[in-house]
C-alpha positions in Angstrom: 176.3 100.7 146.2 179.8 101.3 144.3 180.1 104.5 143.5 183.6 104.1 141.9 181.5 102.0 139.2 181.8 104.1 135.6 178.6 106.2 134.9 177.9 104.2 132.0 176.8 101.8 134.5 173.2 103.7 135.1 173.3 106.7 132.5 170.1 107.0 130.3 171.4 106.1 127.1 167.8 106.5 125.2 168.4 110.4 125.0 165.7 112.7 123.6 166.9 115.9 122.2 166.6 119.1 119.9 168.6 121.0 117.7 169.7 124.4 118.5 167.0 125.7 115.8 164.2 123.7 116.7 161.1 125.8 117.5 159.8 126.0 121.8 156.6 124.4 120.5 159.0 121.1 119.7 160.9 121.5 123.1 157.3 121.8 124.7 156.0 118.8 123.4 158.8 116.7 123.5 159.2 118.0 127.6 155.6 117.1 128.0 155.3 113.5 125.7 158.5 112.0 127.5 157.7 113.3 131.1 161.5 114.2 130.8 163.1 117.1 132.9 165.9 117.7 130.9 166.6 117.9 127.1 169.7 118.3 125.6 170.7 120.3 122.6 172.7 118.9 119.6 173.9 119.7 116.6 175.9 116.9 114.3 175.5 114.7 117.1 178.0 117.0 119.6 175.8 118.3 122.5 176.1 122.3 122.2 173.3 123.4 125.5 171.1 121.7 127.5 167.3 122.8 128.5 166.1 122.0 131.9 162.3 122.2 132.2 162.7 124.8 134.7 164.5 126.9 132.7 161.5 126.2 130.2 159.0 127.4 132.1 161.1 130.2 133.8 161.3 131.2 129.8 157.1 130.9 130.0 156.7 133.5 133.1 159.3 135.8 132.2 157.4 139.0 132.4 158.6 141.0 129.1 156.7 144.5 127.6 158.1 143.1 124.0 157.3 139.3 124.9 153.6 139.9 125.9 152.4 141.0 122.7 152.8 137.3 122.1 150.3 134.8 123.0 151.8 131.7 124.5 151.5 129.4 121.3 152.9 132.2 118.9 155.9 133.0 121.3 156.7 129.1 121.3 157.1 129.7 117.7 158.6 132.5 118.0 161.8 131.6 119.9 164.6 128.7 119.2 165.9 125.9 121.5 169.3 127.6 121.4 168.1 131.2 122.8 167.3 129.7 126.0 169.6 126.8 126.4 172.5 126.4 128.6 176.0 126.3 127.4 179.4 125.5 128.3 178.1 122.5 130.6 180.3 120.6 132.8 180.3 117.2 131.4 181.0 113.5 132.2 183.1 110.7 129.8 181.3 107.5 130.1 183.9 105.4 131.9 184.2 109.0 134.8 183.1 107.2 138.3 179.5 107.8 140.1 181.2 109.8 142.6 182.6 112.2 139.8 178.6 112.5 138.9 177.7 113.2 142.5 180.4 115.8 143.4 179.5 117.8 140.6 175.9 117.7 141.7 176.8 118.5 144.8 179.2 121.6 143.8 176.7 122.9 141.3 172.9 124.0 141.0 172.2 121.8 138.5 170.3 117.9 138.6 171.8 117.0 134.7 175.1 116.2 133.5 175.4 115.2 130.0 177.8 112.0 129.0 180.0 112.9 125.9 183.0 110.9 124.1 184.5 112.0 121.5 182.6 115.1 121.5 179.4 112.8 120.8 176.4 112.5 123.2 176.4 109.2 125.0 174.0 109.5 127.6 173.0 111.7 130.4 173.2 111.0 133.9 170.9 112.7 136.4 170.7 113.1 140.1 167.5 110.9 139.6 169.5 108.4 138.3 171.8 108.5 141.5 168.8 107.6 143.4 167.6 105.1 141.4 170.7 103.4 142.2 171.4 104.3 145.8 167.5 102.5 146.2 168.7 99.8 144.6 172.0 99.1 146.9 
């Protein structure tokens, strides 16, 4: 295991995502066809949030007087990927080392980090794919 190898080395290049004004019925879908914990937002190919499938479904159960007039299907509509996505993420550059990925998972709450250059998405890396390769060492 050489975790002064770049990121790029086992970063998921293949990268589903939304824009900011996609519908929660898209997120929903795309969270449940991929199997995928984390989605990132983009607009013009420059990642501007990212949406973590628990903050989905903490966005689900949120108990709300105005929000439960809604069923479940017509709130999904209802909202946009950017109203409950996270912003001003802590990001990697693709040639940043493993051990940059896994300080920052281990100074933060979070189990994504996305992998930008030039302001463009390249990739994500998650604590899943630190496993991956500490299994493989």
């Amino acid at each position: 295991m050489n975790i002064s190898a770049p990121i790029s080395s086992i970063m998921t290049t293949e990268v589903v995502s939304v824009s900011p004004q996609d519908r929660l019925e898209s997120v929903k879908k795309l969270l449940d066809q991929h199997k995928i914990h984390h989605l990132p937002v983009v607009h013009n190919n420059n990642i501007v949030g990212l949406i973590s499938k628990s903050d989905f479904l903490l966005f689900q159960r949120i108990p709300n007087t105005d929000l439960d007039r809604f069923t479940e299907a017509t709130r999904l509509k209802a909202f946009r990927a950017e109203e409950i996505m996270a912003i001003n993420l802590k990001t990697l550059a693709p040639q940043d080392s493993i051990k940059m990925a896994i300080d920052l998972f281990i100074e933060n709450d979070f189990h994504c980090i996305p992998v930008i250059e030039d302001q463009e998405l390249k990739g994500i890396v998650t604590t899943h794919d630190i496993l991956k390769m500490i299994k493989g060492a």
